[in-house]
C-alpha atoms as an extended CHARMM CRD file, in Angstrom:
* protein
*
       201  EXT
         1         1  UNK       CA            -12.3770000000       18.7140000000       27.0870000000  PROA      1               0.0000000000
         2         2  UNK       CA             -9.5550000000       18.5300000000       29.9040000000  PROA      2               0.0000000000
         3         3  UNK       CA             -5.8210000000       20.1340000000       28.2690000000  PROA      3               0.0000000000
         4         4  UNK       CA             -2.8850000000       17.8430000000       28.7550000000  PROA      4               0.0000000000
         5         5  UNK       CA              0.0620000000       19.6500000000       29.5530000000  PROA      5               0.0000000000
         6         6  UNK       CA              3.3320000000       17.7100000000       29.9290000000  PROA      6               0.0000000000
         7         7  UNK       CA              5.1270000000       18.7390000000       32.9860000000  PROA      7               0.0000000000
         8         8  UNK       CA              8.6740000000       18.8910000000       32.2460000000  PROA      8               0.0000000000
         9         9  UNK       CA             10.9480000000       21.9060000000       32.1570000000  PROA      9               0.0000000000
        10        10  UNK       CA             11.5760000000       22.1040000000       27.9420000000  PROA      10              0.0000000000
        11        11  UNK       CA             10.8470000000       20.2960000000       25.0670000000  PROA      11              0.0000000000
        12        12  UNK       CA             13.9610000000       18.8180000000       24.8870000000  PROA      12              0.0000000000
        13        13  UNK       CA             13.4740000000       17.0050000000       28.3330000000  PROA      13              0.0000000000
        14        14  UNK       CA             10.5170000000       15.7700000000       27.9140000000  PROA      14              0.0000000000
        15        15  UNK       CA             10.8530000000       11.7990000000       28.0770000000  PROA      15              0.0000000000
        16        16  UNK       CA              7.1680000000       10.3020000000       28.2210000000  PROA      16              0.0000000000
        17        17  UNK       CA              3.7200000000       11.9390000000       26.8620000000  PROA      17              0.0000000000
        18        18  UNK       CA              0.9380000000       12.6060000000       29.3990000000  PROA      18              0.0000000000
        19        19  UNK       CA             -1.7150000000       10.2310000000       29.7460000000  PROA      19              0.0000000000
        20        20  UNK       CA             -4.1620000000       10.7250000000       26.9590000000  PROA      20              0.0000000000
        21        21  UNK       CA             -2.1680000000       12.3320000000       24.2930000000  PROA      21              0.0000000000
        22        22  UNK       CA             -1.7570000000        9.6160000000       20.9320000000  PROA      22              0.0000000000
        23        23  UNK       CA              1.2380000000        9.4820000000       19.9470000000  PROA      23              0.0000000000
        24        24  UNK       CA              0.5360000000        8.5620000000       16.0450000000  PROA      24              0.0000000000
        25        25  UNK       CA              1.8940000000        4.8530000000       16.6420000000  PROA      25              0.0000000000
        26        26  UNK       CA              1.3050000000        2.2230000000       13.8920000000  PROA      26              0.0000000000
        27        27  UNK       CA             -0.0120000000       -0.6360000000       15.2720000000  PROA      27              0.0000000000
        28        28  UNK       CA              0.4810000000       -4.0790000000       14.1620000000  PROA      28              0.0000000000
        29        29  UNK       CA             -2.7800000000       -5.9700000000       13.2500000000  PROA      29              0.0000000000
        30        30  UNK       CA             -1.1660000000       -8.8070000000       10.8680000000  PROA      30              0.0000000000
        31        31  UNK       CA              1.3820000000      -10.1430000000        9.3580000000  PROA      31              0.0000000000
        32        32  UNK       CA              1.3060000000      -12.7700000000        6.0180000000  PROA      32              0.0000000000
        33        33  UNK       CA              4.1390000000      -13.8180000000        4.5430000000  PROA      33              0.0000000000
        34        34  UNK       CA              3.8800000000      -14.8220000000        0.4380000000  PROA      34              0.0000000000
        35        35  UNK       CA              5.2950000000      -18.8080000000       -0.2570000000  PROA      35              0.0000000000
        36        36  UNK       CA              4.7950000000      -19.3590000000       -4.1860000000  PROA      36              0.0000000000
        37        37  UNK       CA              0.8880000000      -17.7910000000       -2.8910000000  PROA      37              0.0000000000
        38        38  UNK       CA             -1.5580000000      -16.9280000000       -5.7930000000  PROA      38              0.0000000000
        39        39  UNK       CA             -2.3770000000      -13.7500000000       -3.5960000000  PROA      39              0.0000000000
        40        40  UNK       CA             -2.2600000000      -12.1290000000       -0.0380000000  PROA      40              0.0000000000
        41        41  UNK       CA             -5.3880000000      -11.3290000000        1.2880000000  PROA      41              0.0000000000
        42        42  UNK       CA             -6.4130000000       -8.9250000000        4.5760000000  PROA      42              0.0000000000
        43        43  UNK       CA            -10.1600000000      -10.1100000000        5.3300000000  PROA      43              0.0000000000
        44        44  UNK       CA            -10.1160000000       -9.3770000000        8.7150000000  PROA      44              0.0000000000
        45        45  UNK       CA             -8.9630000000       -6.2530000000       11.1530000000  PROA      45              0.0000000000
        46        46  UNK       CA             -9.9400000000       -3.7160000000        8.6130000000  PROA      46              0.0000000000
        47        47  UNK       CA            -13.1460000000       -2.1800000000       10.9040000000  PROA      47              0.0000000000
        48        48  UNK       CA            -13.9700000000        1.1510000000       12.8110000000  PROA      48              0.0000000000
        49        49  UNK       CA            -11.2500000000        0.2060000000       15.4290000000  PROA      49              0.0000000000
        50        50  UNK       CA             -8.2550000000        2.7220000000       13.0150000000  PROA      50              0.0000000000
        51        51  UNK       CA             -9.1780000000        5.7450000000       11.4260000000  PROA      51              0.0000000000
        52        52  UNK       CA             -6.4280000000        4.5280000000        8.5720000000  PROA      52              0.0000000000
        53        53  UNK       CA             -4.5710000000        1.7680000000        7.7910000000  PROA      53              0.0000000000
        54        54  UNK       CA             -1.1980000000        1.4240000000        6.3420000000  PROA      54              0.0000000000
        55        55  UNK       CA              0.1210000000       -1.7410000000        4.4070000000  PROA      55              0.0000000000
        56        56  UNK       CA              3.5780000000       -2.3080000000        4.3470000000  PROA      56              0.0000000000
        57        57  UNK       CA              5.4760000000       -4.5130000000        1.4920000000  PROA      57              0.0000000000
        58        58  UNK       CA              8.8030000000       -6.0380000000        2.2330000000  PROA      58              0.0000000000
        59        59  UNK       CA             10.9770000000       -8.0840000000       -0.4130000000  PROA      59              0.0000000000
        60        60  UNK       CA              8.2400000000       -8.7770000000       -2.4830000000  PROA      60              0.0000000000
        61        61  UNK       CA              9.5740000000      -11.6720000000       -5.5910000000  PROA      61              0.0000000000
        62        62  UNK       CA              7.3610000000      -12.2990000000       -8.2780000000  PROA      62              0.0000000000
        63        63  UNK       CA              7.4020000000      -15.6680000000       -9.8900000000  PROA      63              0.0000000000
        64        64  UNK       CA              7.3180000000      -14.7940000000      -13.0900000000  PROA      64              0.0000000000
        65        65  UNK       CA              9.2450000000      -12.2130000000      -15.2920000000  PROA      65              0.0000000000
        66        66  UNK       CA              7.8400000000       -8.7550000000      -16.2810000000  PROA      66              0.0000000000
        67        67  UNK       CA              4.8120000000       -8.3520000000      -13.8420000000  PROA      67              0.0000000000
        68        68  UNK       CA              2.7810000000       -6.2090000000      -12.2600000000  PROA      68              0.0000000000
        69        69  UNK       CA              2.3070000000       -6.4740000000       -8.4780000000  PROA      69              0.0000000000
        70        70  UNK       CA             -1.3910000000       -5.0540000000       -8.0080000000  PROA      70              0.0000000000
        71        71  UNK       CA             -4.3100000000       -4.3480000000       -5.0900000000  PROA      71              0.0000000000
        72        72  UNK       CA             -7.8330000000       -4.1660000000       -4.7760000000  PROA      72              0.0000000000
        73        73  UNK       CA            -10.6950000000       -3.4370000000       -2.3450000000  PROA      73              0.0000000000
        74        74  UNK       CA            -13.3840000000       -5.2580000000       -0.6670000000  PROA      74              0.0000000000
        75        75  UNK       CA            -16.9770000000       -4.1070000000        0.7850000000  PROA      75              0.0000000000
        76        76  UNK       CA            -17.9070000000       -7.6780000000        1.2850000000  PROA      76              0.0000000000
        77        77  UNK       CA            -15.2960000000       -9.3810000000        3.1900000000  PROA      77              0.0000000000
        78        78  UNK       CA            -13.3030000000      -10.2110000000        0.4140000000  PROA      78              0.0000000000
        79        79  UNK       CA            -15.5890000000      -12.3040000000       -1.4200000000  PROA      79              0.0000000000
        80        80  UNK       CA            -15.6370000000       -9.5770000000       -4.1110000000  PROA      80              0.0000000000
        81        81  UNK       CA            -12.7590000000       -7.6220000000       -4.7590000000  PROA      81              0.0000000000
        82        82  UNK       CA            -14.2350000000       -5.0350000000       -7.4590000000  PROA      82              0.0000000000
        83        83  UNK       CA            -14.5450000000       -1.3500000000       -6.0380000000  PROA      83              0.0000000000
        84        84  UNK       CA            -14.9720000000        1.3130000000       -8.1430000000  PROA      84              0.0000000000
        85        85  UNK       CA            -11.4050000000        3.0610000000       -8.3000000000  PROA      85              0.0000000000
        86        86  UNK       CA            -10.2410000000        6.6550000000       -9.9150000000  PROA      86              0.0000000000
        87        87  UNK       CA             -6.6350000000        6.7560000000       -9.2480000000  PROA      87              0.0000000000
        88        88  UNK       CA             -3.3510000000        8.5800000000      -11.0300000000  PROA      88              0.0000000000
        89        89  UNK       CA              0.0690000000        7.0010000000      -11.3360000000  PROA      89              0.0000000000
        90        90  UNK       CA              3.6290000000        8.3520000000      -11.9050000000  PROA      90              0.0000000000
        91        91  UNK       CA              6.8390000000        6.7530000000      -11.8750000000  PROA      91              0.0000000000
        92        92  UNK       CA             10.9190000000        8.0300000000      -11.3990000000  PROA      92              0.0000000000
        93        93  UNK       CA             13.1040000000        5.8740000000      -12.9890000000  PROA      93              0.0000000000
        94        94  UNK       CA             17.0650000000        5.5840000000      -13.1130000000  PROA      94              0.0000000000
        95        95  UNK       CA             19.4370000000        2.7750000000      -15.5880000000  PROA      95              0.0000000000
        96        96  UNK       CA             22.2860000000        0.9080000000      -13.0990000000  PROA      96              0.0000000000
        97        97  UNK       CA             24.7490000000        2.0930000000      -15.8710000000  PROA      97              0.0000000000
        98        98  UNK       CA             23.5940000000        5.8960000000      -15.4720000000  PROA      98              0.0000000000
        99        99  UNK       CA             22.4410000000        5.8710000000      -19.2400000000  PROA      99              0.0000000000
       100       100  UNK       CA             19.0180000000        7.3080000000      -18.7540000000  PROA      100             0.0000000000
       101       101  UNK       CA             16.9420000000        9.1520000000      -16.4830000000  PROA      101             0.0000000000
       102       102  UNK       CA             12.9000000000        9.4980000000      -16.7290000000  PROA      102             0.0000000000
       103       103  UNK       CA             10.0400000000       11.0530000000      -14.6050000000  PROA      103             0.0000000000
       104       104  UNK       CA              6.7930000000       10.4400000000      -16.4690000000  PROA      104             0.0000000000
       105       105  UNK       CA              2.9100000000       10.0040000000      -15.9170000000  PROA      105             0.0000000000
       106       106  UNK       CA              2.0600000000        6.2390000000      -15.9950000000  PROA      106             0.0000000000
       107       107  UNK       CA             -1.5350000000        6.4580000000      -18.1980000000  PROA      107             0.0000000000
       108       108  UNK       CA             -1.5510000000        2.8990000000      -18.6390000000  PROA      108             0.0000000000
       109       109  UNK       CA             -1.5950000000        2.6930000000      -14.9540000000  PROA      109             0.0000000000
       110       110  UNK       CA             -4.0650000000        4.6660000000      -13.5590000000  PROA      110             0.0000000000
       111       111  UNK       CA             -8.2970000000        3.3530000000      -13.3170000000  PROA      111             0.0000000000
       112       112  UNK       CA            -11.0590000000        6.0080000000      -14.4920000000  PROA      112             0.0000000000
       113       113  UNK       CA            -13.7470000000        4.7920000000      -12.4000000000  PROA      113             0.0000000000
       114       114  UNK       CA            -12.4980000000        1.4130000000      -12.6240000000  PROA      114             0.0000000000
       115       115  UNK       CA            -13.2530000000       -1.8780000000      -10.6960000000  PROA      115             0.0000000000
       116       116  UNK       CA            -10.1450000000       -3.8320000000      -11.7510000000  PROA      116             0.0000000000
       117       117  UNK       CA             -6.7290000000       -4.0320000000       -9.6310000000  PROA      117             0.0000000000
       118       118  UNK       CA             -4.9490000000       -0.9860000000       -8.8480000000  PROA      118             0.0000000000
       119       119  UNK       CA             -0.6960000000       -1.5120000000      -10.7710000000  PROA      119             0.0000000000
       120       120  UNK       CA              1.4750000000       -0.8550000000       -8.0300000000  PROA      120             0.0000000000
       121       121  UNK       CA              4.2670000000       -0.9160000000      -10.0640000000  PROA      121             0.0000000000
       122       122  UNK       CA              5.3770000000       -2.6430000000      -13.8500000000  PROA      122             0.0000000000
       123       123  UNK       CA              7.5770000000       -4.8020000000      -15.9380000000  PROA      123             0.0000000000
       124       124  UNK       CA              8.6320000000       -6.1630000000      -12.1800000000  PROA      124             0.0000000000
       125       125  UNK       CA             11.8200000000       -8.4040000000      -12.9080000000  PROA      125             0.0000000000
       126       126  UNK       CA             11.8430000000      -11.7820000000      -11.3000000000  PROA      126             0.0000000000
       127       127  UNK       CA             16.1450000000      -12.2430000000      -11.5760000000  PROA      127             0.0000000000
       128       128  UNK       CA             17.3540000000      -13.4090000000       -8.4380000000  PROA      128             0.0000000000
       129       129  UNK       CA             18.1970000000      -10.4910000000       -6.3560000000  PROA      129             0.0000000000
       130       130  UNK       CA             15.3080000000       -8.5880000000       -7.2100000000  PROA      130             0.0000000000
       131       131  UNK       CA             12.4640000000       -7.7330000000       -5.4530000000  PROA      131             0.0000000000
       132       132  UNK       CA             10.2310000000       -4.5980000000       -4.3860000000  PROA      132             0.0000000000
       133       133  UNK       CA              9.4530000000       -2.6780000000       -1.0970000000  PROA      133             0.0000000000
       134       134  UNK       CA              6.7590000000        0.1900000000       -0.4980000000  PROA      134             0.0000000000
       135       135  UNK       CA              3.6560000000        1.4050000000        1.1130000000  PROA      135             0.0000000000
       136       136  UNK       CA              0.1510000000        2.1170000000        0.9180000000  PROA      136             0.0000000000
       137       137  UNK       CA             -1.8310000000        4.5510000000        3.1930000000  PROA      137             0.0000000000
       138       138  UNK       CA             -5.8890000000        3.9510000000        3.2450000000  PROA      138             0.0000000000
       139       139  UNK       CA             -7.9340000000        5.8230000000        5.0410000000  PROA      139             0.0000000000
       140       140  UNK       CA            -11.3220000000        5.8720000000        7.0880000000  PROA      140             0.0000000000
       141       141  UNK       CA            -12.0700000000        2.5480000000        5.4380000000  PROA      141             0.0000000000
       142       142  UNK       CA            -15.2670000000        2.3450000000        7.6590000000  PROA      142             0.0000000000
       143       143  UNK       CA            -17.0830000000        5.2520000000        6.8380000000  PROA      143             0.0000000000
       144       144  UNK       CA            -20.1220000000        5.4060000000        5.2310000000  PROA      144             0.0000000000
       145       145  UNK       CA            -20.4110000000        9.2400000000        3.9890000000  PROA      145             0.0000000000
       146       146  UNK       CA            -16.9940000000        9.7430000000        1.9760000000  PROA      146             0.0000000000
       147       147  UNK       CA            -15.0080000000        7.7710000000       -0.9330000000  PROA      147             0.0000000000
       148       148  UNK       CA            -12.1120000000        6.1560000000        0.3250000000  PROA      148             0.0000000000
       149       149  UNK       CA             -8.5720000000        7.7580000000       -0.2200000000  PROA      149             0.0000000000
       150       150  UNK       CA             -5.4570000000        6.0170000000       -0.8470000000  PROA      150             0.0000000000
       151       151  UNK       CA             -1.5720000000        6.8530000000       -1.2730000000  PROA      151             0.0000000000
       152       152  UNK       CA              1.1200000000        4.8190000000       -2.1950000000  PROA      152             0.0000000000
       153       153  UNK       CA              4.9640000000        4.7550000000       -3.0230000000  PROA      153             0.0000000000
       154       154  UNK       CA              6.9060000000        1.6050000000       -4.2960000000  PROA      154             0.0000000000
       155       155  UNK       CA             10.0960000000        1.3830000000       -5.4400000000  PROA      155             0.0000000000
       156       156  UNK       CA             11.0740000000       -2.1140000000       -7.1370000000  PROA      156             0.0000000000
       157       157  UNK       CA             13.9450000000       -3.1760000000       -9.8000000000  PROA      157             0.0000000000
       158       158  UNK       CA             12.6770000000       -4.2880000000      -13.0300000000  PROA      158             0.0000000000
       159       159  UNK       CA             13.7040000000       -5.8160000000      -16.2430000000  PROA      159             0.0000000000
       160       160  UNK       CA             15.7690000000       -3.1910000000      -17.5280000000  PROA      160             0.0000000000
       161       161  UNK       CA             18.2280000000       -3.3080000000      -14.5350000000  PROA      161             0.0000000000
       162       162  UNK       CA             16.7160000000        0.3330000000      -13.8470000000  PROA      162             0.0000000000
       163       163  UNK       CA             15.4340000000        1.6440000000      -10.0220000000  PROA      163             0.0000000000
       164       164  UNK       CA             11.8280000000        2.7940000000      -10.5790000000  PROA      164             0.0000000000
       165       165  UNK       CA             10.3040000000        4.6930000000       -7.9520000000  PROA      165             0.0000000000
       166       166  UNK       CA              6.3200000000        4.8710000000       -8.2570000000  PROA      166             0.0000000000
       167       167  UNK       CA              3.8980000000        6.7270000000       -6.6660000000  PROA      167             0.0000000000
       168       168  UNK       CA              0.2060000000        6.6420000000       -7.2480000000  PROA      168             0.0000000000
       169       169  UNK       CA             -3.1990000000        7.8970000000       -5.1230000000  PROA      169             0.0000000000
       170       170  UNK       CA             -6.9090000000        7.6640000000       -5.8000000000  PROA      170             0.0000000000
       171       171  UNK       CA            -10.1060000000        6.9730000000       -3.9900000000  PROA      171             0.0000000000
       172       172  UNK       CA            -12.5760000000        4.3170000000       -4.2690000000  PROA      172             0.0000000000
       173       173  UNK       CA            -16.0400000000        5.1510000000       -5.1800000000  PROA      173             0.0000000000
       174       174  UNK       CA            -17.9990000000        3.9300000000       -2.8010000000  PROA      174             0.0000000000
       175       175  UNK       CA            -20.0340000000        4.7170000000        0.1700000000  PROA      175             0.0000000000
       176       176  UNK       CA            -20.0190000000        1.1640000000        1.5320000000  PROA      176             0.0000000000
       177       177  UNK       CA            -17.3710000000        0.2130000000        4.1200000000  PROA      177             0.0000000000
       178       178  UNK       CA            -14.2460000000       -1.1940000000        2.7800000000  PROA      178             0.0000000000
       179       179  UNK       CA            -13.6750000000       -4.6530000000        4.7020000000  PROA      179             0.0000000000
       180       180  UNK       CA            -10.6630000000       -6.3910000000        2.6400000000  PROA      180             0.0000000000
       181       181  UNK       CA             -7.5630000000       -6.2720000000        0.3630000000  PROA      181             0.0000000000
       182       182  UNK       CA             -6.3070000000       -7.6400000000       -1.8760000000  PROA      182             0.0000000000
       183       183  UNK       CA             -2.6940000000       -8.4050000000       -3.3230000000  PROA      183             0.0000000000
       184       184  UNK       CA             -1.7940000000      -10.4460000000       -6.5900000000  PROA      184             0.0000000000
       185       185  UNK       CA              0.5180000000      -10.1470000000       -9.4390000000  PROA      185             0.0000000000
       186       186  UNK       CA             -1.1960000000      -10.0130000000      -12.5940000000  PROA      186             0.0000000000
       187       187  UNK       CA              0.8120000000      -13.2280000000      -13.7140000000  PROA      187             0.0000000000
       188       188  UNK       CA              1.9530000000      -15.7520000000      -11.6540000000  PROA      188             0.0000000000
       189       189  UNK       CA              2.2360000000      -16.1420000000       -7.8730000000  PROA      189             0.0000000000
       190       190  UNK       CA              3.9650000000      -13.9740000000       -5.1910000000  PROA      190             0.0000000000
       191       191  UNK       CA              6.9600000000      -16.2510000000       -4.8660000000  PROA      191             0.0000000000
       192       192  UNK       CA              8.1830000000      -14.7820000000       -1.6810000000  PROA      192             0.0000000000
       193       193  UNK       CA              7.8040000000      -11.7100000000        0.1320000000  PROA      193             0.0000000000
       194       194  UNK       CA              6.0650000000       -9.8710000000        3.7260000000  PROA      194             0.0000000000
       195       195  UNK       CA              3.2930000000       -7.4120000000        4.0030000000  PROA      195             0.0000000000
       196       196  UNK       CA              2.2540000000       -5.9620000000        6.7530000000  PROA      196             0.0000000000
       197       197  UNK       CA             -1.0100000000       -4.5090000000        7.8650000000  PROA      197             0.0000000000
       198       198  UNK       CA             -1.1130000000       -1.8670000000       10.6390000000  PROA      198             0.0000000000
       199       199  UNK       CA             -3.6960000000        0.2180000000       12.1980000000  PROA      199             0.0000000000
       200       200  UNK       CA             -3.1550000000        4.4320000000       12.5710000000  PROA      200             0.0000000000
       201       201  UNK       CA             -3.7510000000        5.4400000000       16.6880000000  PROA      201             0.0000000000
Protein backbone atom coordinates (compact mmCIF):
# COMPACT_ATOMS: atom_id res chain seq x y z
CA UNK A 1 0.00 0.00 0.00
CA UNK A 2 1.37 3.49 -1.36
CA UNK A 3 1.47 6.36 1.95
CA UNK A 4 -0.24 9.60 1.15
CA UNK A 5 1.52 12.37 2.50
CA UNK A 6 0.00 15.86 2.10
CA UNK A 7 2.54 18.27 0.94
CA UNK A 8 2.02 21.41 2.68
CA UNK A 9 4.26 23.13 5.19
CA UNK A 10 1.88 22.52 8.68
CA UNK A 11 -1.23 21.28 9.58
CA UNK A 12 -2.70 24.39 9.82
CA UNK A 13 -2.09 25.14 6.01
CA UNK A 14 -3.16 22.39 4.71
CA UNK A 15 -6.27 23.31 2.39
CA UNK A 16 -7.18 20.06 0.28
CA UNK A 17 -6.48 16.18 1.19
CA UNK A 18 -4.28 14.15 -1.19
CA UNK A 19 -5.83 12.06 -3.65
CA UNK A 20 -6.95 8.89 -2.01
CA UNK A 21 -7.36 9.81 1.55
CA UNK A 22 -11.55 9.64 2.64
CA UNK A 23 -12.41 12.23 4.22
CA UNK A 24 -15.43 10.60 6.42
CA UNK A 25 -18.13 12.58 4.24
CA UNK A 26 -21.84 11.62 4.61
CA UNK A 27 -23.24 11.15 1.51
CA UNK A 28 -26.69 11.79 0.50
CA UNK A 29 -28.57 8.71 -0.91
CA UNK A 30 -32.35 9.97 -0.26
CA UNK A 31 -34.46 12.16 0.89
CA UNK A 32 -38.55 11.52 1.86
CA UNK A 33 -40.43 13.95 3.24
CA UNK A 34 -43.65 12.69 5.68
CA UNK A 35 -47.35 14.40 4.33
CA UNK A 36 -50.09 12.91 6.82
CA UNK A 37 -47.85 9.34 5.55
CA UNK A 38 -48.74 6.08 7.49
CA UNK A 39 -44.84 5.47 7.42
CA UNK A 40 -41.43 6.35 5.71
CA UNK A 41 -39.83 3.64 4.21
CA UNK A 42 -35.89 3.25 2.81
CA UNK A 43 -36.18 0.06 0.40
CA UNK A 44 -33.58 0.95 -1.72
CA UNK A 45 -29.69 2.29 -1.39
CA UNK A 46 -29.11 0.29 1.69
CA UNK A 47 -26.34 -2.33 -0.13
CA UNK A 48 -22.48 -3.04 0.11
CA UNK A 49 -21.84 0.40 -1.58
CA UNK A 50 -21.42 2.22 2.62
CA UNK A 51 -19.89 0.48 5.29
CA UNK A 52 -22.71 2.46 7.58
CA UNK A 53 -25.50 4.40 7.14
CA UNK A 54 -26.82 7.24 9.07
CA UNK A 55 -30.59 8.40 9.11
CA UNK A 56 -31.27 11.75 9.88
CA UNK A 57 -34.84 13.06 11.35
CA UNK A 58 -35.81 16.64 10.92
CA UNK A 59 -39.15 18.25 12.40
CA UNK A 60 -40.78 15.17 12.72
CA UNK A 61 -45.02 15.98 13.80
CA UNK A 62 -47.00 13.21 14.79
CA UNK A 63 -50.66 13.27 14.06
CA UNK A 64 -51.86 12.18 16.96
CA UNK A 65 -51.20 13.03 20.71
CA UNK A 66 -48.93 10.94 23.03
CA UNK A 67 -46.99 8.68 20.49
CA UNK A 68 -44.22 6.90 19.91
CA UNK A 69 -42.16 7.54 16.76
CA UNK A 70 -40.53 3.96 16.09
CA UNK A 71 -38.07 1.90 13.40
CA UNK A 72 -37.54 -1.38 12.19
CA UNK A 73 -35.35 -3.52 9.89
CA UNK A 74 -35.66 -5.35 6.75
CA UNK A 75 -33.67 -8.52 5.21
CA UNK A 76 -36.19 -8.77 2.48
CA UNK A 77 -36.58 -5.52 0.86
CA UNK A 78 -39.00 -4.28 3.09
CA UNK A 79 -41.64 -6.67 2.55
CA UNK A 80 -41.05 -7.85 6.15
CA UNK A 81 -40.02 -5.57 8.66
CA UNK A 82 -39.47 -8.09 11.74
CA UNK A 83 -35.65 -8.50 12.71
CA UNK A 84 -34.73 -9.87 15.71
CA UNK A 85 -33.63 -6.77 17.94
CA UNK A 86 -31.76 -6.62 21.60
CA UNK A 87 -31.49 -3.02 22.26
CA UNK A 88 -31.27 -0.66 25.67
CA UNK A 89 -32.91 2.73 26.04
CA UNK A 90 -32.36 5.76 28.34
CA UNK A 91 -33.81 9.04 28.38
CA UNK A 92 -32.73 12.87 30.02
CA UNK A 93 -35.53 14.81 30.64
CA UNK A 94 -36.06 18.58 31.78
CA UNK A 95 -39.91 20.53 32.75
CA UNK A 96 -40.10 24.19 30.67
CA UNK A 97 -40.93 25.59 34.20
CA UNK A 98 -37.57 24.07 35.75
CA UNK A 99 -39.76 21.93 38.23
CA UNK A 100 -38.13 18.61 37.64
CA UNK A 101 -35.19 17.02 36.36
CA UNK A 102 -34.83 13.06 35.50
CA UNK A 103 -32.16 10.72 33.92
CA UNK A 104 -33.57 7.20 33.97
CA UNK A 105 -33.38 3.73 32.11
CA UNK A 106 -36.40 3.43 29.72
CA UNK A 107 -37.33 -0.64 30.41
CA UNK A 108 -40.45 -0.28 28.68
CA UNK A 109 -38.42 0.74 25.76
CA UNK A 110 -35.87 -1.49 25.09
CA UNK A 111 -36.54 -5.26 22.85
CA UNK A 112 -34.95 -8.58 24.43
CA UNK A 113 -34.54 -10.38 21.32
CA UNK A 114 -37.45 -8.79 19.91
CA UNK A 115 -38.91 -8.50 16.32
CA UNK A 116 -41.28 -5.57 16.93
CA UNK A 117 -40.37 -1.71 16.27
CA UNK A 118 -37.56 -0.22 17.99
CA UNK A 119 -39.37 3.35 20.44
CA UNK A 120 -37.33 6.09 19.42
CA UNK A 121 -38.75 8.18 21.78
CA UNK A 122 -42.44 8.42 23.98
CA UNK A 123 -45.54 10.23 24.98
CA UNK A 124 -44.46 12.47 21.68
CA UNK A 125 -46.87 15.61 21.91
CA UNK A 126 -48.63 16.55 18.75
CA UNK A 127 -49.41 20.63 20.01
CA UNK A 128 -48.55 22.81 17.34
CA UNK A 129 -45.02 23.79 17.71
CA UNK A 130 -43.83 20.54 18.57
CA UNK A 131 -41.94 18.21 16.87
CA UNK A 132 -38.67 15.95 17.19
CA UNK A 133 -35.13 15.86 15.59
CA UNK A 134 -32.32 13.06 15.97
CA UNK A 135 -30.21 10.40 14.50
CA UNK A 136 -29.56 6.91 13.98
CA UNK A 137 -26.15 5.33 13.07
CA UNK A 138 -26.37 1.57 11.43
CA UNK A 139 -23.68 -0.13 10.54
CA UNK A 140 -22.24 -2.79 7.98
CA UNK A 141 -25.85 -3.49 7.07
CA UNK A 142 -24.51 -5.88 4.29
CA UNK A 143 -22.56 -8.24 6.04
CA UNK A 144 -23.22 -11.60 6.40
CA UNK A 145 -20.86 -12.76 9.47
CA UNK A 146 -21.85 -10.14 12.34
CA UNK A 147 -25.27 -8.80 14.00
CA UNK A 148 -25.98 -5.47 13.00
CA UNK A 149 -25.22 -2.48 15.43
CA UNK A 150 -27.16 0.55 15.85
CA UNK A 151 -26.96 4.00 17.85
CA UNK A 152 -29.29 6.59 18.20
CA UNK A 153 -30.05 10.02 19.97
CA UNK A 154 -33.45 11.95 19.70
CA UNK A 155 -34.48 14.69 21.41
CA UNK A 156 -38.35 15.63 20.97
CA UNK A 157 -40.95 17.76 23.25
CA UNK A 158 -43.69 15.81 24.65
CA UNK A 159 -46.88 16.10 26.50
CA UNK A 160 -45.65 17.34 29.63
CA UNK A 161 -44.11 20.53 28.06
CA UNK A 162 -40.69 18.77 29.19
CA UNK A 163 -37.29 18.44 26.67
CA UNK A 164 -36.50 14.70 26.64
CA UNK A 165 -33.33 13.72 25.29
CA UNK A 166 -33.14 9.83 24.40
CA UNK A 167 -30.57 7.71 23.53
CA UNK A 168 -30.78 4.05 22.79
CA UNK A 169 -28.32 1.23 20.86
CA UNK A 170 -28.70 -2.45 20.10
CA UNK A 171 -28.00 -4.88 17.35
CA UNK A 172 -30.16 -6.93 15.26
CA UNK A 173 -29.83 -10.60 15.37
CA UNK A 174 -29.29 -11.62 12.26
CA UNK A 175 -26.78 -12.83 9.85
CA UNK A 176 -28.83 -11.94 6.77
CA UNK A 177 -28.20 -8.57 5.08
CA UNK A 178 -30.30 -5.78 6.23
CA UNK A 179 -31.97 -4.22 2.95
CA UNK A 180 -34.76 -1.69 4.43
CA UNK A 181 -36.19 0.61 7.17
CA UNK A 182 -38.69 1.36 8.45
CA UNK A 183 -40.37 4.50 10.21
CA UNK A 184 -43.99 4.73 11.77
CA UNK A 185 -45.58 6.09 14.81
CA UNK A 186 -47.24 3.56 16.74
CA UNK A 187 -50.60 5.60 16.34
CA UNK A 188 -51.47 7.62 13.67
CA UNK A 189 -49.56 9.00 10.68
CA UNK A 190 -46.32 11.08 10.44
CA UNK A 191 -48.12 14.34 9.80
CA UNK A 192 -45.12 16.18 8.62
CA UNK A 193 -41.56 15.90 8.92
CA UNK A 194 -37.85 14.99 6.74
CA UNK A 195 -35.56 12.09 7.10
CA UNK A 196 -32.70 11.67 5.54
CA UNK A 197 -30.69 8.68 4.54
CA UNK A 198 -26.92 8.99 3.95
CA UNK A 199 -24.17 6.68 3.19
CA UNK A 200 -20.60 6.70 5.51
CA UNK A 201 -17.31 7.15 2.81
Amino acid sequence: MALKFAVNNSLSAITSLPSGISGGALNLISTQTASSSASISFTSGIDSTYDSYVFKFIDIHPQNNNVHLTFNFSTDGGSNYNVSKTSTHFQARHREDDSSTDLSYQTPRDLANGTGYQDVMDDFFNDNDSSAVGTIHLFNPSSTTFVKHFIGNSNFMNSLSQTINTFYAGYCNTTSAINAVDFKMDSGNIDSGIIKMYGVS
